[in-house]
C-alpha positions in Angstrom: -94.1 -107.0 4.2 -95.1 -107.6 0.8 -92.7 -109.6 -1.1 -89.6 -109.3 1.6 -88.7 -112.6 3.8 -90.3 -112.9 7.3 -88.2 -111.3 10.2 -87.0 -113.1 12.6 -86.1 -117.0 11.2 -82.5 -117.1 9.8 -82.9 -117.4 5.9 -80.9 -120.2 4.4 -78.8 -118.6 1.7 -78.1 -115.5 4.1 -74.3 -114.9 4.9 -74.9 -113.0 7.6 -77.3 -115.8 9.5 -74.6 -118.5 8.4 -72.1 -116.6 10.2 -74.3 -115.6 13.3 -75.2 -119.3 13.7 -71.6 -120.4 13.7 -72.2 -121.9 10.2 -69.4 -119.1 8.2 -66.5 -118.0 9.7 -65.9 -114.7 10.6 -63.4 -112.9 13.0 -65.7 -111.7 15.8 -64.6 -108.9 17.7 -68.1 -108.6 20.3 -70.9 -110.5 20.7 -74.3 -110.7 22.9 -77.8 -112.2 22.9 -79.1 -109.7 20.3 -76.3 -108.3 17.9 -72.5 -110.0 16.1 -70.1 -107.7 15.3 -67.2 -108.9 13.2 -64.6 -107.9 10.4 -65.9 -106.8 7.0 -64.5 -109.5 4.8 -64.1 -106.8 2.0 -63.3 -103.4 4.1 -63.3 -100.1 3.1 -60.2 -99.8 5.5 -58.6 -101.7 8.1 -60.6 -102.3 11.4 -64.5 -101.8 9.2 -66.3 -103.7 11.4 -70.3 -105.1 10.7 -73.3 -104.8 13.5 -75.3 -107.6 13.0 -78.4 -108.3 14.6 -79.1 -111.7 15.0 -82.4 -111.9 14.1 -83.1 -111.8 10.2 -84.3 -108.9 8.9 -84.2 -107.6 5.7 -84.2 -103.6 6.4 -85.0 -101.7 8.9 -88.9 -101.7 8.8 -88.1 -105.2 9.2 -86.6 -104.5 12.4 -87.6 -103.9 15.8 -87.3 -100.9 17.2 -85.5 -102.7 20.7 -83.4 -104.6 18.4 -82.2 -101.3 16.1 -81.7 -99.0 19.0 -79.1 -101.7 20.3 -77.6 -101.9 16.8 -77.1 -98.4 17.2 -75.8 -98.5 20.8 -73.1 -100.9 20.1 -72.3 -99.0 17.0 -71.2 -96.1 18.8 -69.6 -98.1 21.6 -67.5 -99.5 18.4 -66.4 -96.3 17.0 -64.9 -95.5 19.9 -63.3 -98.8 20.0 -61.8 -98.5 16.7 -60.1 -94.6 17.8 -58.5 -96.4 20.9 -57.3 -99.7 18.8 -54.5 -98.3 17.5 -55.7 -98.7 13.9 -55.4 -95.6 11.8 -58.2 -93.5 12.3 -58.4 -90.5 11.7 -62.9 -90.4 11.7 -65.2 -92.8 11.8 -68.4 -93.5 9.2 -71.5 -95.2 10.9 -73.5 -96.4 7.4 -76.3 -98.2 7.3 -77.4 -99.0 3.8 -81.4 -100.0 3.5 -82.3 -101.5 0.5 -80.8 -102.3 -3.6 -81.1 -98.6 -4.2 -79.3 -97.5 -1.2 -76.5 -100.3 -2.6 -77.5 -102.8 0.6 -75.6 -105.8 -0.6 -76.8 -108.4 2.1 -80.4 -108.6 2.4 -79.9 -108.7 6.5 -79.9 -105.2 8.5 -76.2 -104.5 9.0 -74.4 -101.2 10.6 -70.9 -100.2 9.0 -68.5 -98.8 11.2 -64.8 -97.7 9.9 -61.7 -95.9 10.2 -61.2 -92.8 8.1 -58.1 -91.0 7.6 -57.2 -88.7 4.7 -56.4 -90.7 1.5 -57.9 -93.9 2.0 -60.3 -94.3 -1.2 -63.8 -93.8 0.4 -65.8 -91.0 -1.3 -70.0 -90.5 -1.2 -70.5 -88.5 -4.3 -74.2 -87.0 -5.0 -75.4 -84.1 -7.1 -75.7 -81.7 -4.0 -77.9 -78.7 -4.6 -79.9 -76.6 -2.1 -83.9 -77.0 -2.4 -86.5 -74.4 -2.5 -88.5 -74.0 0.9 -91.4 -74.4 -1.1 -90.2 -78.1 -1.6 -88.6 -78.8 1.5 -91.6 -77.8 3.0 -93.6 -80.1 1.0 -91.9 -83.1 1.6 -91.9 -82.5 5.3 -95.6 -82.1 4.8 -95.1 -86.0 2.6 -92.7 -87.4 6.0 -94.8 -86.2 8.9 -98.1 -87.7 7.0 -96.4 -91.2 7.2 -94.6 -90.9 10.8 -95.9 -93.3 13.2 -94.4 -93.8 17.0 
C-alpha cells in the first residue's frame, strides 16, 4: 500500500469517517451496515448526494471488491431516487474520482451521484482526440498484463 493509510480503521482527520461515526453532521438520506449516503455539503447541483463506505479506504485498490460493488449498487438505486424526487433532473452523473490527479478531494473512496439538467455549470473538459490502433492496441496489451480477478 506503500505510503497510503491502512484500510479499514477510520483515520482521525478524515471528514468522511467523522461523519460516518456520528462525529460531523451531515443530512443523511440512506444508510446500512456497509455504506452512508448523504448531501454534498458543496453540490454541483441540488440533490448531489455522496456514497460512502464506511470502512476507510483511501481509493479503490484500497477497497474491497464486496464493499465497492455495494457502493455501486446503492449508487444506481440513488440515481433513480434523485429522477423520482422531484428535484430537477434532467440526467444523472455517477463520478468516482480516485486519487489527487483524478482531483479526489477526500482521501476516503466516495461515489458522486447528481442531477443534471441543461445549464447548470458542470462541464468535464479534456483534449479529446482519436488514438491510433497501433496505440490502443498497445495499452490494452499494458491493461490486460496487470488484470488480476
Amino acid at each position: 500500500m506503500s505510503e497510503r493509510e491502512e484500510p479499514g480503521d477510520p483515520v482521525g482527520d478524515c471528514i468522511f469517517c467523522a461523519i460516518v461515526n456520528g462525529q460531523a453532521e451531515a443530512s443523511v438520506v440512506h444508510e446500512d451496515d456497509v455504506v452512508l449516503v448523504f448531501m454534498d455539503l458543496a453540490p454541483v447541483t441540488p440533490g448531489h448526494l455522496l456514497v460512502v463506505p464506511r470502512v476507510h479506504a483511501v481509493g479503490l485498490e484500497d477497497l474491497d471488491e464486496a464493499t465497492g460493488r455495494h457502493v455501486w449498487t446503492i449508487g444506481h438505486q440513488m440515481a433513480k431516487a434523485l429522477r423520482r424526487s422531484g428535484l430537477r433532473c434532467e440526467g444523472i452523473n455517477v463520478f468516482l474520482a480516485d486519487g489527487e490527479a483524478a482531483f479526489q478531494e477526500v482521501p476516503h473512496v466516495h461515489l458522486h451521484v447528481f442531477p443534471r439538467f441543461p445549464g447548470d455549470g458542470f462541464t468535464i473538459d479534456a483534449r479529446w482526440a482519436v488514438r491510433s490502433r497501433e496505440l490502443l492496441n498497445a495499452e490494452a496489451t499494458a491493461v490486460q498484463g496487470a488484470f488480476t480477478t
